[in-house]
C-alpha positions in Angstrom: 164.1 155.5 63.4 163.5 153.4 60.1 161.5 150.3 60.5 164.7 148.4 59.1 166.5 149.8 62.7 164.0 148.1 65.0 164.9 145.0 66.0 163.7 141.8 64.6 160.2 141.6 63.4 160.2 141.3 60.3 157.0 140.0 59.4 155.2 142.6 61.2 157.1 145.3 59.7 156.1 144.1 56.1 152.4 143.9 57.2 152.9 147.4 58.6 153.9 148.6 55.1 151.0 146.7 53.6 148.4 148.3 55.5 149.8 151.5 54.2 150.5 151.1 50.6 147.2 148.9 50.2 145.3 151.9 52.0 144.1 149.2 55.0 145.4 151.8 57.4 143.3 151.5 60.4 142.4 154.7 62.5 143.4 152.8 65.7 146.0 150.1 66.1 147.0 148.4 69.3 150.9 146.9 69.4 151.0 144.9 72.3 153.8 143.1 73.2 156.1 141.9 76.4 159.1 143.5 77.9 161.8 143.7 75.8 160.5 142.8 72.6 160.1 146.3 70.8 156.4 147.3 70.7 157.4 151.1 71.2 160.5 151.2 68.7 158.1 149.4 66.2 154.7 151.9 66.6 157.3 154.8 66.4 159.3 153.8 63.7 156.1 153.5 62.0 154.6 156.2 62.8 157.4 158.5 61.3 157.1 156.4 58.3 153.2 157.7 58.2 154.2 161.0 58.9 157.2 161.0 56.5 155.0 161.0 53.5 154.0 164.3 52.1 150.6 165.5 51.7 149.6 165.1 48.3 145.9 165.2 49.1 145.2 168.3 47.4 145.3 168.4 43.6 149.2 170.4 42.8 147.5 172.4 39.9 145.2 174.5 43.0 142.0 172.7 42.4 139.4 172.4 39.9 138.1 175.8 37.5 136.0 176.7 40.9 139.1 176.9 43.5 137.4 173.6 45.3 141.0 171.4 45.9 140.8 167.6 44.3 141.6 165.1 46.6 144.0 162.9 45.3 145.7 159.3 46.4 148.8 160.1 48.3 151.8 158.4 46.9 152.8 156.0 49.1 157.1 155.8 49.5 158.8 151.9 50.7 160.5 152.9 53.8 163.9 153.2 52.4 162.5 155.9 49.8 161.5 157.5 53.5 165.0 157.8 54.3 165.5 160.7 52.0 162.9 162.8 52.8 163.1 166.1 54.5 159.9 165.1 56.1 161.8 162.1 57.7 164.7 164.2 59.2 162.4 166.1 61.2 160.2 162.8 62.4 163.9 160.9 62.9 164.3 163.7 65.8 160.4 163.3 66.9 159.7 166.9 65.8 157.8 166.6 63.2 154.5 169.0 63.9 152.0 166.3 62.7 153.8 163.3 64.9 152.4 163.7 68.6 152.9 161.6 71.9 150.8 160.8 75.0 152.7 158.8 77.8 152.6 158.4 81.8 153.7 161.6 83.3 153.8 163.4 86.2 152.8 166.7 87.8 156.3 168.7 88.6 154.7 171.0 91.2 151.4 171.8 92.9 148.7 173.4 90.5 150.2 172.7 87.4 149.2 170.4 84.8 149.8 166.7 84.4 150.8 166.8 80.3 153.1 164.4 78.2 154.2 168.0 76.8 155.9 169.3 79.9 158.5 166.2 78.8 158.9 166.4 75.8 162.7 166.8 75.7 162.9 164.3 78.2 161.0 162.2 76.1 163.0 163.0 72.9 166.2 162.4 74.7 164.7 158.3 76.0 163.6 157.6 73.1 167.0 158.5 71.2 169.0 156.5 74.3 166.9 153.8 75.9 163.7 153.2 73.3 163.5 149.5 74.8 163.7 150.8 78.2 160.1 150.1 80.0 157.6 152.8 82.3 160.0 152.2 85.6 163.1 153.3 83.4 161.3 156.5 82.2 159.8 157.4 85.4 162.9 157.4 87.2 164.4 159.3 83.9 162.7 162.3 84.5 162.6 161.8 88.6 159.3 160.9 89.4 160.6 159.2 92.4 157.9 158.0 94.4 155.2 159.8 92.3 152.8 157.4 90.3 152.9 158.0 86.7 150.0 158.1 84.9 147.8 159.6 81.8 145.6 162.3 82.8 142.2 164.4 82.4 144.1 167.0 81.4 146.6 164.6 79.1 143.1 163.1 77.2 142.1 167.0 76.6 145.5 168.2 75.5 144.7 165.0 73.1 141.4 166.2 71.9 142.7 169.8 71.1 146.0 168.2 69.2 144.0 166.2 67.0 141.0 168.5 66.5 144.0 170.8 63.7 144.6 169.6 60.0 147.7 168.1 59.7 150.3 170.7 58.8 152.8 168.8 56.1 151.6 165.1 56.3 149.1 163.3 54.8 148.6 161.9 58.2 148.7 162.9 62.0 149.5 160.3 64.2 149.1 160.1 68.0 151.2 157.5 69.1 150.4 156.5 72.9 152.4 154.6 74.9 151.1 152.3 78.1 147.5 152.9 77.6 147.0 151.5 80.9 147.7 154.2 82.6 144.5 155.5 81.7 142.0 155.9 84.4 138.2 156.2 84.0 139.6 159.5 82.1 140.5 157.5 79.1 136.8 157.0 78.2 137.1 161.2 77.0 138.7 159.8 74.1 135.9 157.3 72.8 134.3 159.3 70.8 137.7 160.6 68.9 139.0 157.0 68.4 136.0 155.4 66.7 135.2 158.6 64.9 138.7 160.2 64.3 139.1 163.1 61.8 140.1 162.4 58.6 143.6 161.2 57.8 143.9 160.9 61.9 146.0 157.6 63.2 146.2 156.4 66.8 149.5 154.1 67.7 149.0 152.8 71.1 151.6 150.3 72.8 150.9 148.2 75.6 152.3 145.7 77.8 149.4 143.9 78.1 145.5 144.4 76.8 143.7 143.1 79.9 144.2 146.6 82.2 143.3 148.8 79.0 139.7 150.0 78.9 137.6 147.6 77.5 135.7 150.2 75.7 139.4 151.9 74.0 140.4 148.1 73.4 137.5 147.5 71.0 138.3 150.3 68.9 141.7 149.5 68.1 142.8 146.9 65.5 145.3 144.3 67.1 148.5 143.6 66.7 150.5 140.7 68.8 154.4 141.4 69.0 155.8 138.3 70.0 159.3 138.0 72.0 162.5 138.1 70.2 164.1 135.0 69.2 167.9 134.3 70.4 169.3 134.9 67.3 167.7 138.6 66.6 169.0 139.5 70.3 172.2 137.9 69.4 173.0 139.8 66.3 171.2 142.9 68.1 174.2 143.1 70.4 176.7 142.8 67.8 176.0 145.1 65.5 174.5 147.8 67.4 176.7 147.0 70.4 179.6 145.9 68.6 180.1 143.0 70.9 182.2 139.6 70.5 179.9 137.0 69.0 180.9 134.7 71.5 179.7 137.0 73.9 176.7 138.1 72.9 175.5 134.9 72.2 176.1 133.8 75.3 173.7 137.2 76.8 171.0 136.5 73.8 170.7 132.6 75.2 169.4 133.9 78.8 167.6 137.1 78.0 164.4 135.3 77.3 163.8 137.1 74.1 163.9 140.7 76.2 166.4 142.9 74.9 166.5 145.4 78.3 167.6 142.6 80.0 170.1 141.5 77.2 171.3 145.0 77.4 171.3 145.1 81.7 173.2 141.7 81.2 175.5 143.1 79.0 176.3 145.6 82.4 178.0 142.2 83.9 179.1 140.1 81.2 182.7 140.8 82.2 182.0 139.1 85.3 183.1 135.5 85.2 179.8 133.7 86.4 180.9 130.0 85.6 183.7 130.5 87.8 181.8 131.8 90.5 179.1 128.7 90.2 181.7 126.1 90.1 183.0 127.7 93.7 179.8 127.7 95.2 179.0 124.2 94.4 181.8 122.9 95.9 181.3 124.7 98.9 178.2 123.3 99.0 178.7 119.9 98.4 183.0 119.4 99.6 183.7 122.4 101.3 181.5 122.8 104.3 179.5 125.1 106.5 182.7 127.9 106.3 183.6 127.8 102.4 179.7 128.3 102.3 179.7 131.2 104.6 183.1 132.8 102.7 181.3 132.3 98.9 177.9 134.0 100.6 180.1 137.2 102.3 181.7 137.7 98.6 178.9 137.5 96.5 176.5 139.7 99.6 178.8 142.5 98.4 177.8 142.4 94.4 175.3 144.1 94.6 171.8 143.2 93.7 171.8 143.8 90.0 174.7 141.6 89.5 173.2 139.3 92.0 170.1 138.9 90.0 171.9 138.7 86.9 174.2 135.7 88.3 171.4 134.1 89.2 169.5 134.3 86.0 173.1 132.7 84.2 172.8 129.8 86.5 169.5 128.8 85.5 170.2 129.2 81.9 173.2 126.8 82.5 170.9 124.5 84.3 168.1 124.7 81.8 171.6 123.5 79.3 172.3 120.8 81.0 168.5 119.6 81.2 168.5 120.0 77.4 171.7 118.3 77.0 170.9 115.0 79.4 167.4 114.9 76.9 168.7 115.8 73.8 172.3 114.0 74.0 175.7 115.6 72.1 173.5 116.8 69.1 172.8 120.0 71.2 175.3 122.7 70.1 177.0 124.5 73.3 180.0 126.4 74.1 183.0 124.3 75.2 183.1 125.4 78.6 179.8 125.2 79.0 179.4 121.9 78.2 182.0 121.1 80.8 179.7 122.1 82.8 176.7 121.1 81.7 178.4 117.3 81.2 179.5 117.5 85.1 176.5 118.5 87.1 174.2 115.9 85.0 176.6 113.7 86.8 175.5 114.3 90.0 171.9 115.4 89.7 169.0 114.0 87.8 166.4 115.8 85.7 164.2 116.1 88.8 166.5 117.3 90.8 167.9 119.9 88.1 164.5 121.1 88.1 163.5 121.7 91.4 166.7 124.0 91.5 165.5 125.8 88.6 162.7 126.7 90.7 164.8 127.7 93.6 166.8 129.6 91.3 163.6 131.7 90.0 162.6 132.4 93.4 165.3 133.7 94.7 165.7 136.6 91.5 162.0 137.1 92.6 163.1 137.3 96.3 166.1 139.9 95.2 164.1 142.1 92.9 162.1 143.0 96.5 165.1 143.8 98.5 165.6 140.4 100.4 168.6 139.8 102.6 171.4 138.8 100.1 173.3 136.5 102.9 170.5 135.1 104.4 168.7 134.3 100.8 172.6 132.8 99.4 173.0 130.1 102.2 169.1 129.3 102.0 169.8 128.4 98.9 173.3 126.7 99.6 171.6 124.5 102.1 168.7 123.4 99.8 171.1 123.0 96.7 172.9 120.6 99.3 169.6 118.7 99.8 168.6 117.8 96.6 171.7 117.2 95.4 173.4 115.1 98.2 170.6 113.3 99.7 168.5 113.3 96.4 164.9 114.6 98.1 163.3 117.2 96.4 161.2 117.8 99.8 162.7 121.3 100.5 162.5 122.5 96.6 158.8 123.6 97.6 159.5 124.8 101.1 
């Protein structure tokens, strides 16, 4: 994966490449970013730039008159130069004997070892597939089931013996670690080989979040925030890589929230005509009665919960519209038929009220994502979309 493939970030990825060719490579670097946004693509993509480059550390004429090798400045190669490499092909396919990888495993049966290397075609094969996937996606990848995934004793030794070799055709080995918090009280085995690495000897480690990593591995590593993905990045994301219409996909970029998993688990049910659907249930709600309610809850119990959450989520982005819209006026640019929409409901609900259904709404994908009863959750919400809107009390938004 070239750094140019990764989504977005584009001011990281220069300051990435100006680390290396201003030799300000630190031995430890944390990416830490949200859901969605790339941290992993990014740190591997990087790393198989690192290991890409060949070692040109020792002098090509053998060394000086005494057979003692000359160190020498690696060149350093822009990553399209990368590209051509044979060095790169073998990286591209996460092969490459000096790029190495720790992540949450699991032990496969009873007295063998918990070790990243017992999945490594698993591994190969996620990364190649899903790489914006999170741990929950690669646990149930290689069936953990109801195991808990984590980074082991034995994982931090394997670690220690890895990096304890010369790299083999590099200038650099790199250990790229994903989820650091998944290390126990184990982790602190690997102090000693973070601050005080061997030569040439790079640690990548991506995180969700920095406050459940050691505090003792966190102040080793240099820093790096990756922020969420703007709209637009998703948005061209998802045509391009996913050949989508651009109607379409911007449509999925607006209410992924910068996370492109969920743009791509959106992308799942974007044939599903939501609008339509919300414009039923409204006026069931608010014309139809106590028995168009019950029919819209008995057809949309049967969705599924995935889609369920997923309509859900689209509502709210069509409320937080038409919140925009009643502040902002006709200056903000939205699709036709959602500004139909947007233009309708501000008709019969104020900000307020538009609100305190936003919160409703963000509940109940809460309430869904933990297995709640899809009929008795859908007229719940019927009957408190009814009070806020008809009677204009906002008194059962926090019940």
């Amino acid at each position: 994966m070239l750094l140019s493939e990764v989504i977005g970030q584009e001011k990281l990825k220069q300051q990435l490449v100006d680390m290396v060719q201003h030799q300000r490579l630190s031995h430890a670097i944390l990416f830490v970013g949200p859901e969605g946004a790339g941290a992993l693509p990014l740190a591997i993509a990087f790393a198989q730039y690192i290991v890409s480059m060949p070692n040109s550390n020792v002098d090509a004429a053998g060394g000086d008159m005494f057979g003692v090798a000359e160190p020498t400045i690696p060149k350093v190669y822009s990553p399209d130069e990368i590209a051509a490499l044979p060095a790169y092909h073998r990286a591209s396919q996460l092969m490459h004997p000096d790029l190495h990888f720790s992540f949450p495993s699991i032990t496969e049966k009873p007295g063998s070892k918990n070790i990243s290397a017992n999945f490594i075609e698993e591994w190969r094969e996620f990364i190649n597939g899903y790489p914006y996937g999170n741990v929950f996606d690669w646990l149930q990848s290689i069936k953990a089931e109801n195991k808990q995934g984590n980074i082991s004793a034995d994982e931090c030794a394997e670690i220690i013996k890895k990096l304890s070799f010369k790299s083999f055709e590099s200038a650099y080995k790199v250990l790229v670690m994903w989820m650091p918090e998944y290390l126990g009280k184990e982790g602190n085995k690997l102090l000693k080989l973070i601050e005080e690495p061997p030569d040439n000897t790079i640690f990548l480690l991506v995180a969700g979040s920095e406050e459940q990593i050691l505090p003792t591995i966190l102040s080793r590593c240099q820093f790096i925030k990756v922020p969420r993905l703007t709209t637009k990045e998703i948005e061209t994301a998802l045509v391009q890589k996913g050949h989508i219409d651009p109607e379409k996909a911007a449509q999925i970029a607006a209410i992924s929230d910068g996370n492109y998993r969920e743009a791509l688990h959106l992308l799942q049910h974007s044939d599903a005509d939501f609008l339509t659907q919300i414009r039923e249930w409204l006026n069931a709600i608010l014309k139809g009665g106590p028995l168009a309610q019950m029919k819209w809850v008995e057809e949309t119990s049967k969705m599924g919960r995935e889609p369920q959450k997923q309509f859900l989520k689209y509502f709210n982005h069509l409320l937080e519209q038409s919140i925009r819209l009643k502040v902002l006026g006709s200056e903000l640019p939205l699709d036709p038929a959602l500004k139909d929409f947007a233009l309708r409901i501000n008709k019969i609900a104020g900000v307020g009220q538009l609100e305190a259904i936003v919160q409703e709404l963000d509940k109940a994908v809460y309430h869904i994502e933990r297995n709640a009863n899809p009929k008795m959750l859908f007229m719940a919400l019927g009957i408190k979309f009814y009070h806020i809107i008809q009677n204009k009390t906002l008194i059962l938004a926090e019940a």
